[in-house]
C-alpha positions as CSV (number, residue, x, y, z in Angstrom):
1,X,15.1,6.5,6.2
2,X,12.6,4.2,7.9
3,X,10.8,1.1,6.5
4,X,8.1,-0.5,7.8
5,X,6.4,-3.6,6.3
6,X,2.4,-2.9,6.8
7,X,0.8,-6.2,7.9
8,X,-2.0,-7.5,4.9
9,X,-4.0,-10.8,5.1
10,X,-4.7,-12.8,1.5
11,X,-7.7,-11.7,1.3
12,X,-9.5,-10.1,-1.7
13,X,-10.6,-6.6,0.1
14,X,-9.0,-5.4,3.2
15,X,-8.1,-2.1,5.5
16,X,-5.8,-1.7,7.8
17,X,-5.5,1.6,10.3
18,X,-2.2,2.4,11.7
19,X,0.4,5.1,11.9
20,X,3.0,6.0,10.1
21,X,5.1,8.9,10.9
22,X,2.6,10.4,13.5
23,X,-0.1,10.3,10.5
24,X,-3.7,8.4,11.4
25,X,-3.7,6.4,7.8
26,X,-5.9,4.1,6.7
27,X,-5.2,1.8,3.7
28,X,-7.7,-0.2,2.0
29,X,-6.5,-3.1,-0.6
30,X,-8.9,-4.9,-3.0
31,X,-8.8,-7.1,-5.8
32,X,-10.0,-6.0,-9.3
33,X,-10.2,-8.2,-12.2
34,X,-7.9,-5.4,-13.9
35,X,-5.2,-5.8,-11.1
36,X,-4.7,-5.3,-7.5
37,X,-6.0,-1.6,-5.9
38,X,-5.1,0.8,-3.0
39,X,-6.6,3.8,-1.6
40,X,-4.9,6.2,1.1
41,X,-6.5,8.2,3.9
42,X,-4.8,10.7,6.6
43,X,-7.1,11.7,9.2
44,X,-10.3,10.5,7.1
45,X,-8.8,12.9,4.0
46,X,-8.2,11.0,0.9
47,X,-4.5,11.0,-0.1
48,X,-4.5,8.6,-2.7
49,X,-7.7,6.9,-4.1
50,X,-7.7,3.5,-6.3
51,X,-4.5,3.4,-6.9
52,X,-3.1,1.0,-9.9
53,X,0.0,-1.6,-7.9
54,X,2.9,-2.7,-9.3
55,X,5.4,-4.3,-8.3
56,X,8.2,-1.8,-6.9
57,X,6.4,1.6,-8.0
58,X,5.7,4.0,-5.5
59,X,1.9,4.9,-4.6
60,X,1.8,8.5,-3.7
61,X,5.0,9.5,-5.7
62,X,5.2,12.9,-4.0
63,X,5.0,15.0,-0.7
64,X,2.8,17.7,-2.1
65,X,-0.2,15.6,-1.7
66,X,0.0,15.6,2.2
67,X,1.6,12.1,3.1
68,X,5.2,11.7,4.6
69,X,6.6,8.8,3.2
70,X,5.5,6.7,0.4
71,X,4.4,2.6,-0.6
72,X,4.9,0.6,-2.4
73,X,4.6,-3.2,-3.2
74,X,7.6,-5.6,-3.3
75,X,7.9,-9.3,-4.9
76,X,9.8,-11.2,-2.5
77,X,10.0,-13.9,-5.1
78,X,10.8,-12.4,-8.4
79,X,9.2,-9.0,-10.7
80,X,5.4,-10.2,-10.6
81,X,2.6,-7.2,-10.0
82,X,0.6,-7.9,-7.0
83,X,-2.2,-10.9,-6.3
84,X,-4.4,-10.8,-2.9
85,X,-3.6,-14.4,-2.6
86,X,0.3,-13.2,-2.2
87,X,-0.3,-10.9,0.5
88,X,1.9,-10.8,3.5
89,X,3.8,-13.2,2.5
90,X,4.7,-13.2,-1.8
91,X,4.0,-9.6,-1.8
92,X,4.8,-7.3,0.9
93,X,3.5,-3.3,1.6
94,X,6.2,-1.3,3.1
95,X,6.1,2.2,4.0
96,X,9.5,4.3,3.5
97,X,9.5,7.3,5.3
């Protein structure tokens, strides 16, 4: 398996285009005041669309939806849910694929 850490800024609302796996995706991460939110898009397609992030719970959960891989957030500093003023650093994105 391969994990890449996907680069965020802190920054309340944010995308990012890159590729993972020979896949086009684009992320996009913004704040709520319900919690922190990511959509997923392959090629312009919705994969996953506002998106609930926790801390160590996988995003797409499942192949069938058209996404190699999966993401998920990660604490680096204990079991806390994800804050836009953490990312890239507190709380990192990493794609396992």
């Amino acid at each position: 398996m391969t994990q890449v850490t996907i680069p965020l800024d802190a920054v309340a609302s944010q995308k990012v285009s890159l590729q993972l796996a020979s896949q086009s995706c684009r992320i996009e991460v913004y704040q709520k005041r319900t919690g922190l939110y990511l959509s997923l898009f392959v090629n312009d397609a919705p994969v996953v669309y506002g998106v609930l992030c926790r801390d160590r719970v996988w995003i797409v959960r499942g192949s069938w939806q058209g996404f190699t891989g999966d993401l998920a957030f990660i604490d680096t500093q204990g079991r806390s849910d994800p804050e836009y003023a953490g990312l890239g650093s507190r709380f990192l994105l990493v794609w396992e694929g």
